[in-house]
C-alpha positions as CSV (number, residue, x, y, z in Angstrom):
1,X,-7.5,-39.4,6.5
2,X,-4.7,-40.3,4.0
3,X,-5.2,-40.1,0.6
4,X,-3.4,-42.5,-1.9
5,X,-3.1,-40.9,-5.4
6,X,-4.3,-42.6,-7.8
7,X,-0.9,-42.8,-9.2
8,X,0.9,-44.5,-6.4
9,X,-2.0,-47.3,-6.4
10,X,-0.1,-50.7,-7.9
11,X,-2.2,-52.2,-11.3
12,X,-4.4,-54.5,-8.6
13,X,-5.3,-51.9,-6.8
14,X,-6.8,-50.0,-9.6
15,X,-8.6,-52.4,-11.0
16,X,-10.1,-53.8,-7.5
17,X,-11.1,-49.9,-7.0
18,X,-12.4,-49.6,-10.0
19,X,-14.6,-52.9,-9.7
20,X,-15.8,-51.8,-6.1
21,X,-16.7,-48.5,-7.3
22,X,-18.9,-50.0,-10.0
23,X,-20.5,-52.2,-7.7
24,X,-21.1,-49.7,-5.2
25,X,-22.8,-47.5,-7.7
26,X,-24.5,-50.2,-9.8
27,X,-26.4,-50.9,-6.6
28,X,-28.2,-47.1,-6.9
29,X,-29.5,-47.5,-10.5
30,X,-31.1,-49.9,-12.5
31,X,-29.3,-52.6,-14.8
32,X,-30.1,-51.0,-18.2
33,X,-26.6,-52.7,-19.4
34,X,-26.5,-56.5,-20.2
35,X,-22.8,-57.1,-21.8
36,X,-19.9,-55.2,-22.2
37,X,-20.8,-55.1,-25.5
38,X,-24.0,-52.9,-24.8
39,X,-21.6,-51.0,-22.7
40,X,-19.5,-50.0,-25.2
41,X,-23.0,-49.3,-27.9
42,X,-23.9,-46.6,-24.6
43,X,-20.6,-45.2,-24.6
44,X,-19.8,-44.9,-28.5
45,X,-23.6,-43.8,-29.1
46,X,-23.1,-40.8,-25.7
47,X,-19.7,-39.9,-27.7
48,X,-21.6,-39.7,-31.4
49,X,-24.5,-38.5,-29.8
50,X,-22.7,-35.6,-28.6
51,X,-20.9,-34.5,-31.4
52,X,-17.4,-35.6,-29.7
53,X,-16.4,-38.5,-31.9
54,X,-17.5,-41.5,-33.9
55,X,-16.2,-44.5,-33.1
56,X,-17.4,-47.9,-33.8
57,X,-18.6,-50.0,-30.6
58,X,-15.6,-52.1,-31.2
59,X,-13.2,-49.4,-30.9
60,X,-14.5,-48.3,-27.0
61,X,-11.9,-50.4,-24.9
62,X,-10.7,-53.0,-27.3
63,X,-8.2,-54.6,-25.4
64,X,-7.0,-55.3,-21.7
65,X,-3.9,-53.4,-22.4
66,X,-5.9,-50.4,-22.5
67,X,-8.1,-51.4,-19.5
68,X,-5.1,-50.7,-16.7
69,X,-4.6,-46.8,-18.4
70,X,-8.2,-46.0,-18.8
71,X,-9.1,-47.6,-15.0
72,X,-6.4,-44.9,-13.6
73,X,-7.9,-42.0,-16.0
74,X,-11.5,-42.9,-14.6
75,X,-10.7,-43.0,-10.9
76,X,-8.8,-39.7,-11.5
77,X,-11.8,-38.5,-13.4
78,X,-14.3,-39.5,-10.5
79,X,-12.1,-38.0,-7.7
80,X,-13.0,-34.8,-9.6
81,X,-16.4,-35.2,-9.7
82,X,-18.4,-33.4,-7.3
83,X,-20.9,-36.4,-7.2
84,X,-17.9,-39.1,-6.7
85,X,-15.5,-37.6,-4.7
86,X,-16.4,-38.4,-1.2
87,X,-16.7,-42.6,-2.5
88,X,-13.3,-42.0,-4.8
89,X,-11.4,-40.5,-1.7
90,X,-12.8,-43.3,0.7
91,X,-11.9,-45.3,-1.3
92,X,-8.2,-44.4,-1.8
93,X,-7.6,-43.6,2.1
94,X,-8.3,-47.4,1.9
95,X,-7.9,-49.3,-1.2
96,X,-9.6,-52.5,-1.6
97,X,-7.3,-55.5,-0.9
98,X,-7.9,-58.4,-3.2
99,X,-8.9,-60.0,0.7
100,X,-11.6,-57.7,0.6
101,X,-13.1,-58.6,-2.4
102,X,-15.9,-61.0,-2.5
103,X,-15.8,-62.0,-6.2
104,X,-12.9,-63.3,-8.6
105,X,-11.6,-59.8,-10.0
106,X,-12.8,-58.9,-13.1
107,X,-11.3,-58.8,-16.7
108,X,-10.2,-55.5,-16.6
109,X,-12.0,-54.3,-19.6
110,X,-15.2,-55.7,-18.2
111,X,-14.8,-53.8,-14.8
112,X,-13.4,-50.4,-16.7
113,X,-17.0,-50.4,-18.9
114,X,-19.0,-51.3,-15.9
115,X,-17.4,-48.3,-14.4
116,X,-18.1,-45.8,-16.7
117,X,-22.0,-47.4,-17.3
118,X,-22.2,-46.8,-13.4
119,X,-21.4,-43.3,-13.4
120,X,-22.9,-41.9,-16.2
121,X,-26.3,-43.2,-14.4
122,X,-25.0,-40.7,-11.8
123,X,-25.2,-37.7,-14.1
124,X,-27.3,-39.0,-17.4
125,X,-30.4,-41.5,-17.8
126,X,-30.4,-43.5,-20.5
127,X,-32.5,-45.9,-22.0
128,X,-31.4,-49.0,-24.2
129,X,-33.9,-49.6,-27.2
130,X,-33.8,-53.2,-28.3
131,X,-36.1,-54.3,-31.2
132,X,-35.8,-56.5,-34.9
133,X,-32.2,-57.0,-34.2
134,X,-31.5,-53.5,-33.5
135,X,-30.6,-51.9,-30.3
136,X,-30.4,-47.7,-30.0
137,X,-29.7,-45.7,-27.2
138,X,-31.6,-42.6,-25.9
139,X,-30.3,-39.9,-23.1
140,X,-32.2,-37.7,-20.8
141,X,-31.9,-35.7,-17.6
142,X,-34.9,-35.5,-15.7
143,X,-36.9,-36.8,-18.1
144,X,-36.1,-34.2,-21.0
145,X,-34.3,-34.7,-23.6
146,X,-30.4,-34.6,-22.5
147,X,-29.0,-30.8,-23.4
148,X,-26.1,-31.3,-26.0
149,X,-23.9,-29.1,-24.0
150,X,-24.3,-31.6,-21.1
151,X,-23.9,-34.7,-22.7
152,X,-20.8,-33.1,-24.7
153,X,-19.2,-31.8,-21.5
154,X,-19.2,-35.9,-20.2
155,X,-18.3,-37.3,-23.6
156,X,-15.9,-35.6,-23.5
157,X,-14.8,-36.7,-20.0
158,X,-15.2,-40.3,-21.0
159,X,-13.6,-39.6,-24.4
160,X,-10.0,-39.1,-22.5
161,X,-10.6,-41.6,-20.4
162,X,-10.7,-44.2,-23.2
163,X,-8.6,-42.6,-25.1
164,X,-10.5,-42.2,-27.8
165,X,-9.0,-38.8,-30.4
166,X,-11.9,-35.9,-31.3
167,X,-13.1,-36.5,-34.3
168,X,-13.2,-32.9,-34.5
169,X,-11.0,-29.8,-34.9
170,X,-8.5,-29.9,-32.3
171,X,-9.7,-27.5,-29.4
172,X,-7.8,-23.9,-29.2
173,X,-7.8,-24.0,-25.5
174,X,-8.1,-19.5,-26.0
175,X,-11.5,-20.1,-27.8
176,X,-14.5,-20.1,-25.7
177,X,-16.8,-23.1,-26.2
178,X,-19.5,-21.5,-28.2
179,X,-16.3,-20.5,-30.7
180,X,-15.3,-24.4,-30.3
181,X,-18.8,-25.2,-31.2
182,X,-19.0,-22.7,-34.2
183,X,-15.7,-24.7,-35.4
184,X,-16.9,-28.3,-35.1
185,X,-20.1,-27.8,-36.5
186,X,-22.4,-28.3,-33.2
187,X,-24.9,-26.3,-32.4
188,X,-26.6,-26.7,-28.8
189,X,-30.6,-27.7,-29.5
């Protein structure tokens, strides 16, 4: 099986991948996520809720012209998960034609968001609180509370995909991560 990097794939490609790879995993979980603007509450809430950064919902994929880089970063980022991998690489021994497609493509941004709601079902639950105008987001694994190292580590996968700065001490890569802890002020619960 041949294997197109994810670098090689033209801006169609990506963004058709990206859109079958939510929809393939969308199909496992259940909708929690109503708009892309709920999508971007989950991801700035996992990002604030994990000490990573704080950034307004607005700020989480703004624009289409950062949908195309942050699409590329994702599929990159789910080749190298453990849980994603066999999908991604299916996927890019064969990447989706816009033939094969059985829906208008998505806005880019709308696709990219779906995405990243998709898989963090694959590694995090998360529940969507809506009351009196207000809507809050809780995380768990396994029905306990979500361990901050955990949710950091993701955040902070979904951070560089959106390309979203720490808001943070920059990281000594030569410090372990309790030391990068000490340094930004979290401390694991």
């Amino acid at each position: 099986m041949t294997v197109t990097p994810v670098g090689e794939l033209d801006d169609r490609a990506v963004l058709l991948s990206i859109q079958y790879l939510a929809e393939d995993l969308r199909s496992e979980f259940p909708e929690v996520v109503r708009t892309p603007a709920e999508a971007r509450l989950v991801l700035s809430s996992l990002l604030a809720q994990s000490g990573i950064a704080d950034v307004d919902p607005e700020q989480v994929l703004p624009t289409e012209d950062d949908a195309l880089p942050a699409a590329r970063r994702a599929l990159e980022g789910a080749n190298a998960d453990p849980d994603t991998h066999n999908r991604v690489e299916q996927l890019l021994s064969d990447p989706p034609q816009y033939e094969q497609m059985g829906v208008e493509s998505a806005l880019g941004a709308a696709a990219v968001l779906a995405f990243l709601i998709s898989w963090l079902q694959t590694k995090i639950e998360f529940r969507i609180h809506r009351k009196d105008s207000k809507t809050e987001v809780e995380f768990s694994i396994s029905r306990e509370p979500a361990d901050n190292r955990v949710l950091r580590d993701f955040a902070d996968v979904f951070r560089g995909i959106l390309g979203i700065s720490t808001s943070s001490t920059p990281i000594d890569a030569g410090q372990s991560d309790d030391e990068q802890d000490a340094i930004a002020g979290r401390v694991e619960e």
